[in-house]
N, CA, C and O atoms as CSV, one atom per row, in Angstrom:
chain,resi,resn,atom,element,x,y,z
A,1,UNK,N,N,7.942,11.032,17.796
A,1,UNK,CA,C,8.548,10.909,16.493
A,1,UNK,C,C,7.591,11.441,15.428
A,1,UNK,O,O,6.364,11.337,15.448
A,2,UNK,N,N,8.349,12.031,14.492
A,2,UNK,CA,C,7.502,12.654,13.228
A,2,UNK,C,C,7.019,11.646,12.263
A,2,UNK,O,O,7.754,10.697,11.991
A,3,UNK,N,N,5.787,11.768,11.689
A,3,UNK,CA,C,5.390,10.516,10.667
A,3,UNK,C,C,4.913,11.384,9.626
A,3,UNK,O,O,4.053,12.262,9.704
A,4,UNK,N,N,5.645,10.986,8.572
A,4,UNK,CA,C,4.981,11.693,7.325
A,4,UNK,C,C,4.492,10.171,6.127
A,4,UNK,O,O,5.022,9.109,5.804
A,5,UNK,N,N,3.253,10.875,5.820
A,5,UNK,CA,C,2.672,9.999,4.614
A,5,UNK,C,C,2.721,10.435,3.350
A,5,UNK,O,O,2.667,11.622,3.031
A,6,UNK,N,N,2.839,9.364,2.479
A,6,UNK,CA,C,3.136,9.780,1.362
A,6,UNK,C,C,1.673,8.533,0.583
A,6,UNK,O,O,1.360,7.463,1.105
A,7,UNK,N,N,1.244,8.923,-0.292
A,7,UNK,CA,C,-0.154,8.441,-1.302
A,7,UNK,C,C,0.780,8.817,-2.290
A,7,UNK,O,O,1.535,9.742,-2.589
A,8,UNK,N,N,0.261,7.267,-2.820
A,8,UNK,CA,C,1.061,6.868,-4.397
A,8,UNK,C,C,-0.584,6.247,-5.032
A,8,UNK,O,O,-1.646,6.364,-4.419
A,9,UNK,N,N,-0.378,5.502,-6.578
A,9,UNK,CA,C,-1.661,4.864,-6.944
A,9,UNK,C,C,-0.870,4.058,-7.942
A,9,UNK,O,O,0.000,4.333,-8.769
A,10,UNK,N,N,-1.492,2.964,-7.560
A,10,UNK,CA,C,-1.220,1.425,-8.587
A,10,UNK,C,C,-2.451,1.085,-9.173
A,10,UNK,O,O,-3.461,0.929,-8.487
A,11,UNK,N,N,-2.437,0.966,-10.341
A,11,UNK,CA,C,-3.407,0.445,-11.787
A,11,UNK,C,C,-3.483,-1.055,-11.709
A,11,UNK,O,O,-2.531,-1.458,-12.377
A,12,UNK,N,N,-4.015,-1.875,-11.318
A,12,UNK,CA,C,-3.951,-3.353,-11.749
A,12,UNK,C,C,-4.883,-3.290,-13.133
A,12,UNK,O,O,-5.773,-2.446,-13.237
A,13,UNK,N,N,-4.603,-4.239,-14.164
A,13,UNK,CA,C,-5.357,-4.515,-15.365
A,13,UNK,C,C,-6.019,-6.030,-15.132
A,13,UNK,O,O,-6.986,-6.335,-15.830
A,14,UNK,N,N,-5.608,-6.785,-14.352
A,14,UNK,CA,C,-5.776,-8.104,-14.035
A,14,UNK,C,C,-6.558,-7.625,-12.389
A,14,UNK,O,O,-6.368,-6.592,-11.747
A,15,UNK,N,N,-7.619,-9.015,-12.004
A,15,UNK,CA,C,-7.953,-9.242,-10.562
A,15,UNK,C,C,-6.825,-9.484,-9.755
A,15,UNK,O,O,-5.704,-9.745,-10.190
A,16,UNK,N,N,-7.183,-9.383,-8.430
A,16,UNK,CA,C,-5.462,-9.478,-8.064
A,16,UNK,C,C,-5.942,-10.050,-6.382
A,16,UNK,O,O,-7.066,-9.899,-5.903
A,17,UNK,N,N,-4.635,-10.795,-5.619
A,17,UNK,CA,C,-5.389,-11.074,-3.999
A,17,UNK,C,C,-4.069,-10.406,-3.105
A,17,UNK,O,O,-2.900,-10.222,-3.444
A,18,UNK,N,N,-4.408,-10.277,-2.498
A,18,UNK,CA,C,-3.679,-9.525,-1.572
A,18,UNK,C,C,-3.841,-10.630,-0.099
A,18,UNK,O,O,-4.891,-11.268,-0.034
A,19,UNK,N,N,-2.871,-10.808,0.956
A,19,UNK,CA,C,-2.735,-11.975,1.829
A,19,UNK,C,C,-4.109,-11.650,2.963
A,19,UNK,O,O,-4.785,-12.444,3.617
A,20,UNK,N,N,-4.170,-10.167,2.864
A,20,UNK,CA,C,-4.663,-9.487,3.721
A,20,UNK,C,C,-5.930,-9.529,3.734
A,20,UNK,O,O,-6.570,-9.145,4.713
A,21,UNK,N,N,-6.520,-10.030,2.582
A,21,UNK,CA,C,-7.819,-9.429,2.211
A,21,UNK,C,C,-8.520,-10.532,1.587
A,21,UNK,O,O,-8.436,-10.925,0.424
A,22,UNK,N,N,-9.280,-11.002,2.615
A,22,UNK,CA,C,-10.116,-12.597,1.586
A,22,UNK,C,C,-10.354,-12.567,0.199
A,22,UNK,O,O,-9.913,-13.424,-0.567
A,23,UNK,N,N,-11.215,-11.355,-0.235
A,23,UNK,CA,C,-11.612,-11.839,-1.113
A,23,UNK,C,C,-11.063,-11.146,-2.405
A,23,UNK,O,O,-11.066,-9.922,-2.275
A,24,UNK,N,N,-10.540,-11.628,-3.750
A,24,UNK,CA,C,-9.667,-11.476,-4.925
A,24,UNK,C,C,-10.545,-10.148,-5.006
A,24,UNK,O,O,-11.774,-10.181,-4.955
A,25,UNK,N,N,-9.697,-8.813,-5.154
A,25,UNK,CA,C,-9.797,-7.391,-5.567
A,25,UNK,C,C,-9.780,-7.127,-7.324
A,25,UNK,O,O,-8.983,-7.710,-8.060
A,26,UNK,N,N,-10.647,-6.299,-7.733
A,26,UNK,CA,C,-11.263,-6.179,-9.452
A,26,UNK,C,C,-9.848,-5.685,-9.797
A,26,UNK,O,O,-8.927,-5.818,-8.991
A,27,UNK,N,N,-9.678,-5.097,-11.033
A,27,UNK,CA,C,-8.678,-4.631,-11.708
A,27,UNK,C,C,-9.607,-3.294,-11.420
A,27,UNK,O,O,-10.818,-3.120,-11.276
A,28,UNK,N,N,-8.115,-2.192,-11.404
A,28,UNK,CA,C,-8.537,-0.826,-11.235
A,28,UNK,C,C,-7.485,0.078,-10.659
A,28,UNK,O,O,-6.397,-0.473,-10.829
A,29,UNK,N,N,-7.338,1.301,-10.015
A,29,UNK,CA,C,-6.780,2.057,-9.686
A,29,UNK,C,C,-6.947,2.313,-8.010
A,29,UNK,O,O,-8.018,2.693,-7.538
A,30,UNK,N,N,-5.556,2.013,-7.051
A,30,UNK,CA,C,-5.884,1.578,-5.619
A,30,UNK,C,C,-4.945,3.193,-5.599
A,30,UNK,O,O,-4.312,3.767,-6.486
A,31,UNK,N,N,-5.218,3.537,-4.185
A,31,UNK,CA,C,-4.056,4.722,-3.283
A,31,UNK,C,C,-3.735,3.288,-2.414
A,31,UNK,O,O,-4.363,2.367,-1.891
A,32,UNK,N,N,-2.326,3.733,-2.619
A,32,UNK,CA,C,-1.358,3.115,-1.599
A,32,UNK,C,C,-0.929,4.533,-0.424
A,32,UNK,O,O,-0.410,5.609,-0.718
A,33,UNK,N,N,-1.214,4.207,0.452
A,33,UNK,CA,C,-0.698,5.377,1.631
A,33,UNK,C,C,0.646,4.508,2.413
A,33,UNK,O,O,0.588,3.292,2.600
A,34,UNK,N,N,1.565,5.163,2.727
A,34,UNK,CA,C,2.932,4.323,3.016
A,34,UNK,C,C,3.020,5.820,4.135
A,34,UNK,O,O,2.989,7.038,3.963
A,35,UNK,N,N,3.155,4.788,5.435
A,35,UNK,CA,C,3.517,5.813,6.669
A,35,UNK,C,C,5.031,5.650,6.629
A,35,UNK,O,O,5.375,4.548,6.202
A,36,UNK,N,N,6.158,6.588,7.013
A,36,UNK,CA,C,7.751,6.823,7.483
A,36,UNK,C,C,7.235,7.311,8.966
A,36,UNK,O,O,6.267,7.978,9.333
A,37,UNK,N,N,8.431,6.611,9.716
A,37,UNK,CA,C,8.642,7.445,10.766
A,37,UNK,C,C,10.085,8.003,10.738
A,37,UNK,O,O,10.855,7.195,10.219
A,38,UNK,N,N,10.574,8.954,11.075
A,38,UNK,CA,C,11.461,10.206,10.492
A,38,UNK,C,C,12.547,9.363,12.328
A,38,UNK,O,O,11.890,9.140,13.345
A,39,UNK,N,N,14.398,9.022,12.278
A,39,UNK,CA,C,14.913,8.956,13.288
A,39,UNK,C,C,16.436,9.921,12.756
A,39,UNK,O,O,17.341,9.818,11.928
A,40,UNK,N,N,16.008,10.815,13.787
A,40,UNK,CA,C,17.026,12.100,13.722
A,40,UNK,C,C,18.247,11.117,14.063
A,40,UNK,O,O,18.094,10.318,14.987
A,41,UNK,N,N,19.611,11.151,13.259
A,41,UNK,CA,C,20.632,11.201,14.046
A,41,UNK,C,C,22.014,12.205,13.740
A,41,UNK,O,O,21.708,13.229,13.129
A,42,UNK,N,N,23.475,12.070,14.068
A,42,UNK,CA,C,24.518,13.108,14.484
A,42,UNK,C,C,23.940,13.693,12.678
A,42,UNK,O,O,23.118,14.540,12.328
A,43,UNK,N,N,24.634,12.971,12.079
A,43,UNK,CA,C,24.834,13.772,10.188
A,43,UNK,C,C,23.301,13.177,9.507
A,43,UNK,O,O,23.085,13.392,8.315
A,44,UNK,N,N,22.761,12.780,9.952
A,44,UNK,CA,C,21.205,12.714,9.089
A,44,UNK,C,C,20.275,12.272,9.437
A,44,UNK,O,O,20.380,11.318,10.208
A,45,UNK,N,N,19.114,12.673,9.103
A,45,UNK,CA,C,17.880,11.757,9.291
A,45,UNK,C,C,17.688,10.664,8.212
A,45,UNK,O,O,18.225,10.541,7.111
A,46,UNK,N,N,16.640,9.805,8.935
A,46,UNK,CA,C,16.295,8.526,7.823
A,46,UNK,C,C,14.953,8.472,8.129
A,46,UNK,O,O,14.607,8.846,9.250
A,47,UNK,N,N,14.029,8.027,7.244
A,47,UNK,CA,C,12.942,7.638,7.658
A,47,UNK,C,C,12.561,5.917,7.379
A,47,UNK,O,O,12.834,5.308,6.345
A,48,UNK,N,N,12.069,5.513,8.241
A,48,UNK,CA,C,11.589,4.020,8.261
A,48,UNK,C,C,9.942,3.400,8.426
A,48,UNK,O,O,9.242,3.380,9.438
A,49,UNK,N,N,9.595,2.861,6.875
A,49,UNK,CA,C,8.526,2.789,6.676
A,49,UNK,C,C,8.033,1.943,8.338
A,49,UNK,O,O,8.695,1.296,9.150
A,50,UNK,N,N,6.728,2.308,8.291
A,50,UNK,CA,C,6.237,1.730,9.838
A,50,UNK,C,C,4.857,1.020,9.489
A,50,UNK,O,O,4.278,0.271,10.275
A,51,UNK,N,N,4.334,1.388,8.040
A,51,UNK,CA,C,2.728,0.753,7.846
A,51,UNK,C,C,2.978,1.636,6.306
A,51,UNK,O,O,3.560,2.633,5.878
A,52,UNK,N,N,1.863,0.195,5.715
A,52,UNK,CA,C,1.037,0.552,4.139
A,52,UNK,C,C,-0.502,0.351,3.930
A,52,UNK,O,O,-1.006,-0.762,4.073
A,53,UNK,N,N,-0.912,0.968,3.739
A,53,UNK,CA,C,-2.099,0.841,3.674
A,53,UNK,C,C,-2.646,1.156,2.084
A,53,UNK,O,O,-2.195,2.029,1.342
A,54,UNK,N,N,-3.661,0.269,1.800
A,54,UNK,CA,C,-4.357,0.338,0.350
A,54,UNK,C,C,-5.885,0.545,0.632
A,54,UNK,O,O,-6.354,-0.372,1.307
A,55,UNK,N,N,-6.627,1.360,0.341
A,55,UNK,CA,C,-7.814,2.154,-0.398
A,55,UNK,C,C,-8.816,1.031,-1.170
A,55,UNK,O,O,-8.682,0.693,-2.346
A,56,UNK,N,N,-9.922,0.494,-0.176
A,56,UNK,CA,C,-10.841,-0.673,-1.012
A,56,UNK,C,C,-12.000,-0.122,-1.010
A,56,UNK,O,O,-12.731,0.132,-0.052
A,57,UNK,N,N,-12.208,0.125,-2.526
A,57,UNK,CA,C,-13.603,0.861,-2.387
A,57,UNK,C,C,-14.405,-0.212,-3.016
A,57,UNK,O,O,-13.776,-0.886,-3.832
A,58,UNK,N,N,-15.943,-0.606,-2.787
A,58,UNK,CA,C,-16.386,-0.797,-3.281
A,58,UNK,C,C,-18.242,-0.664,-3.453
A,58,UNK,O,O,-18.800,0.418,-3.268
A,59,UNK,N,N,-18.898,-1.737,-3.769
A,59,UNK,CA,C,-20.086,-0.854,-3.570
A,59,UNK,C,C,-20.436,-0.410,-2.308
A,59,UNK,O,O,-20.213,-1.130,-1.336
A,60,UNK,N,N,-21.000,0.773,-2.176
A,60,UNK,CA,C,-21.604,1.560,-1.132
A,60,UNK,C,C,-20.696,1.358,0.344
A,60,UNK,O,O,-21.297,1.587,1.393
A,61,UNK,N,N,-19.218,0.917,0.403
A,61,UNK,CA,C,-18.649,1.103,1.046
A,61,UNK,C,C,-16.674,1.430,0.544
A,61,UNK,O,O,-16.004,1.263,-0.475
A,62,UNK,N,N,-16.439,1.905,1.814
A,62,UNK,CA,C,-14.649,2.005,1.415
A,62,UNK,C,C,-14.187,1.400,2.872
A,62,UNK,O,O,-14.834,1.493,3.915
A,63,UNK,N,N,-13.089,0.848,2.721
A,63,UNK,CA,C,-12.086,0.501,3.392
A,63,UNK,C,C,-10.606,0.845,3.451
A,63,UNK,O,O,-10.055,1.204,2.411
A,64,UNK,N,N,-9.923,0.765,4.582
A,64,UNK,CA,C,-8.433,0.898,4.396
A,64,UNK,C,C,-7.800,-0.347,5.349
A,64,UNK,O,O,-8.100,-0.608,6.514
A,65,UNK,N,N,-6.925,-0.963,4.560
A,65,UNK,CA,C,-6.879,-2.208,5.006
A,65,UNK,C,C,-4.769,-1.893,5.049
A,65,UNK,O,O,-3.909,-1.331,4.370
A,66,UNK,N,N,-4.854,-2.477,5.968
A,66,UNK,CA,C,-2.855,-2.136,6.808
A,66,UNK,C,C,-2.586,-3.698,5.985
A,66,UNK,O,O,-2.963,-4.793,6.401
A,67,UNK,N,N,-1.786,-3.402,4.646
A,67,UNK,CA,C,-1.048,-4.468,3.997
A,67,UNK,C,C,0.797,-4.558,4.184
A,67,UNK,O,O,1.599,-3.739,4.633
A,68,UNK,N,N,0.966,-5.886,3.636
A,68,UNK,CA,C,2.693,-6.010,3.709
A,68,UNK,C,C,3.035,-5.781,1.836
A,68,UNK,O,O,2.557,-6.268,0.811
A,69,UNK,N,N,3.963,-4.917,2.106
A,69,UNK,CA,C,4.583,-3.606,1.075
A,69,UNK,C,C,4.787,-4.825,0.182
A,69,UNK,O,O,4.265,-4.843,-0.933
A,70,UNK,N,N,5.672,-6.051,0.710
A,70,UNK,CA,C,6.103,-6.836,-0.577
A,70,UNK,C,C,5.092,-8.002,-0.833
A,70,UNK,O,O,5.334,-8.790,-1.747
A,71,UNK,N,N,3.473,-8.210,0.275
A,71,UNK,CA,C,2.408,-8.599,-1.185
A,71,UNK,C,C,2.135,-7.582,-2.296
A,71,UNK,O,O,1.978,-7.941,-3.463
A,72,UNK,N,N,2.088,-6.447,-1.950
A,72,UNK,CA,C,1.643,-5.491,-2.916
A,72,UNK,C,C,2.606,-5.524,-4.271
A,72,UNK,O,O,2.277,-5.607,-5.454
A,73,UNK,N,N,3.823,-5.434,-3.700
A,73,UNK,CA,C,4.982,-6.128,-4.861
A,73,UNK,C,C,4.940,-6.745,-5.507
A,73,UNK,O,O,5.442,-6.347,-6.558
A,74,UNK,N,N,4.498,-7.857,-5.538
A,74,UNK,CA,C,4.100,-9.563,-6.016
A,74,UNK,C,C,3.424,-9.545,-6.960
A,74,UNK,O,O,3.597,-9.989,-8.095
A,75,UNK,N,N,2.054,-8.650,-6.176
A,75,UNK,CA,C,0.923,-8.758,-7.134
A,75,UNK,C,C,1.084,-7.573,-8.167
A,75,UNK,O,O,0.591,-7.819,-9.267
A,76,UNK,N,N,1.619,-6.458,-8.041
A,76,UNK,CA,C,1.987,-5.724,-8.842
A,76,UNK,C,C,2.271,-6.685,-10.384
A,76,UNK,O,O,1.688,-6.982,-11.426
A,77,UNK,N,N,3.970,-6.964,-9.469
A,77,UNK,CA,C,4.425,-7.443,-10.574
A,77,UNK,C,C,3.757,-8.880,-11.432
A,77,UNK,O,O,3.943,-8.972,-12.646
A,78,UNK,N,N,3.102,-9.789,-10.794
A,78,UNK,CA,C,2.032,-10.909,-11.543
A,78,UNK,C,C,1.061,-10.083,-12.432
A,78,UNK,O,O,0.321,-10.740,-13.164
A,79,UNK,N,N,0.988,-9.037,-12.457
A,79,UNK,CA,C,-0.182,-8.216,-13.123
A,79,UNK,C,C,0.375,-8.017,-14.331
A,79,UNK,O,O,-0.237,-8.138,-15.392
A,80,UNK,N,N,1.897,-7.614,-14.184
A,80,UNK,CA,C,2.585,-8.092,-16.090
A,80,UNK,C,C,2.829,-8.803,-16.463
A,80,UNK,O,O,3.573,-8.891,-17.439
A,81,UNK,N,N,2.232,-9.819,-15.764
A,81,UNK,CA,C,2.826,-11.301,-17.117
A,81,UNK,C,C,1.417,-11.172,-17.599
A,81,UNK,O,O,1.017,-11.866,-18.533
């Protein structure tokens, strides 16, 4: 099966936690990478997300950590109130 990725970037202005990730992440600018896997059928294809991954940089190291799409949602949206 074909997998195409797509990199997006979310701004938090607020600290923020993610379920995934012990410890509360700074305010800043993350890449979200969101894998599809592509299922041919008769009149169309669809693609179906399969993994998300978010971009943790911090001192003198980076990480990529496999998150669930709707914590990232959550905390998104808690970041505008």
């Amino acid at each position: 099966m074909a997998i195409r990725t797509t990199r997006t970037q979310v701004t938090f202005a607020a600290p923020f936690r993610l379920k995934e990730i012990a410890e509360q992440l700074p305010p800043g600018t993350y890449d979200i990478d969101t894998d599809e896997e592509v299922h041919e059928g008769n009149d169309r294809s669809v693609y179906v997300r399969v993994a998300t991954v978010i971009h943790v940089r911090g001192h003198h190291r980076s990480r990529m950590v496999t998150i669930d799409p709707a914590g990232l949602d959550a905390a998104i949206q808690s970041d505008g109130i």
